[in-house]
C-alpha positions, 0 to 999 in steps of 0.5 A, spaced: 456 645 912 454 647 906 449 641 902 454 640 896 460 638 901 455 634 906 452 631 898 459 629 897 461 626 904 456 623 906 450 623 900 445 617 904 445 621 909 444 629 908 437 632 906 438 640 905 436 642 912 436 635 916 440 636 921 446 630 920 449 627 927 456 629 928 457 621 930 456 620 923 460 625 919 467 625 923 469 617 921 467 619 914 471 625 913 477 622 918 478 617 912 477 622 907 483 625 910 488 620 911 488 619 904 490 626 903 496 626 908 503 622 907 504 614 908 506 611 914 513 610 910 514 618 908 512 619 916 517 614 918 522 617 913 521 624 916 521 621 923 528 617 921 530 624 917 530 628 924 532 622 928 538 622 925 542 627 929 541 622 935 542 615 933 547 611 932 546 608 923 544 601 924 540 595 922 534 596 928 531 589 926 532 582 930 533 577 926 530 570 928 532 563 927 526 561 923 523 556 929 523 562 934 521 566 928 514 562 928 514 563 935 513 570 935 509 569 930 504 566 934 506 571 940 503 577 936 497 573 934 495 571 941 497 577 944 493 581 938 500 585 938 499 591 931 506 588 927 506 588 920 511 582 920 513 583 912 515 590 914 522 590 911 523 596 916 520 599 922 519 604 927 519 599 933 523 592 933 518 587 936 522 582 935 528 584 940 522 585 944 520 578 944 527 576 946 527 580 951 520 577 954 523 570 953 529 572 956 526 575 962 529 582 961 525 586 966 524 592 961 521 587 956 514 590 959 507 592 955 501 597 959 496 600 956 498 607 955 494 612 960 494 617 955 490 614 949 488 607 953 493 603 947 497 598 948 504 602 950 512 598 949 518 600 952 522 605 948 528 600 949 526 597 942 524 604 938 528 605 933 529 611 929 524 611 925 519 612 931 515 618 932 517 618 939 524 616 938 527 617 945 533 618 949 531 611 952 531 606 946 538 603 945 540 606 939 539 613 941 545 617 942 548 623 948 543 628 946 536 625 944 529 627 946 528 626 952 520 624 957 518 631 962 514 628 967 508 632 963 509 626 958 512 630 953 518 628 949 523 634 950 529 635 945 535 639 948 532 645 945 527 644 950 522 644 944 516 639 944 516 633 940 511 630 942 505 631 946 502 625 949 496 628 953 494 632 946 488 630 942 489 625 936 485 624 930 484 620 925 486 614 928 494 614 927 497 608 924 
């Protein structure tokens, strides 16, 4: 890496010809690179935008009465569940999955994602605007992308929508 480029990503840190840890340099550049590529909200747009042709138009938010809707509130908060409460919209309606739990819906399960050792929900609640919108949410139609046994969301077409073996950078969303 030339020293103007290293200067300007990590100037504390880069002496022309002093060797610079690598663990050093990807946090910093994979920063700089989320701020180059599009918003969650375009990404979710484009997923919604492809998503379309599967699913059926809809609001995909539970709404909640405001005593249960505190409830949630403190079920994600003690369960440290990532979910942006003030969304208007979402990729994954959190909400329906916490009814589900309270109503001992069998589907209603979370588990840490083998793949990328994450907390994983049940494509049940995903929406049409999620990356990985599927034949199993309840808003898809005949058609949808469906899972192979390899982890790899399938359109019809047998192209591959998403591969979740595959290495991902950058931290997602």
């Amino acid at each position: 890496m030339s020293g103007s480029l290293l200067q300007a990503i990590l100037p504390d840190q880069s002496k022309e010809g002093a060797p610079v840890p690598l663990s050093s340099i990807i946090p910093v550049m994979s920063n700089n690179l989320k701020q180059f590529g599009p918003s969650r909200d375009q990404m979710q747009k484009m997923w919604a935008d492809r998503n379309s042709q599967w699913s059926i138009p809809g609001n995909y938010n539970t709404a909640l009465p405001p005593s249960q809707e505190m409830q949630f509130r403190g079920w994600l908060k003690q369960n440290n569940v990532p979910f942006d409460v003030s969304a208007p919209v979402t990729d994954y309606d959190m909400r329906g999955f916490y009814l589900g739990l309270q109503n001992k819906n069998p589907i209603a399960v979370s588990a840490i994602d083998p793949n990328d050792s994450k907390m994983h929900y049940p494509d049940y609640w995903k929406t049409p605007l999620h990356e990985t919108f599927s034949d199993q949410s309840q808003w898809a139609t005949p058609g949808a992308p469906a899972w192979n046994n390899q982890d790899q969301l399938v359109g019809k077409n047998g192209a591959i929508l998403f591969d979740d073996r595959a290495p991902r950078y950058g931290g997602g969303f």
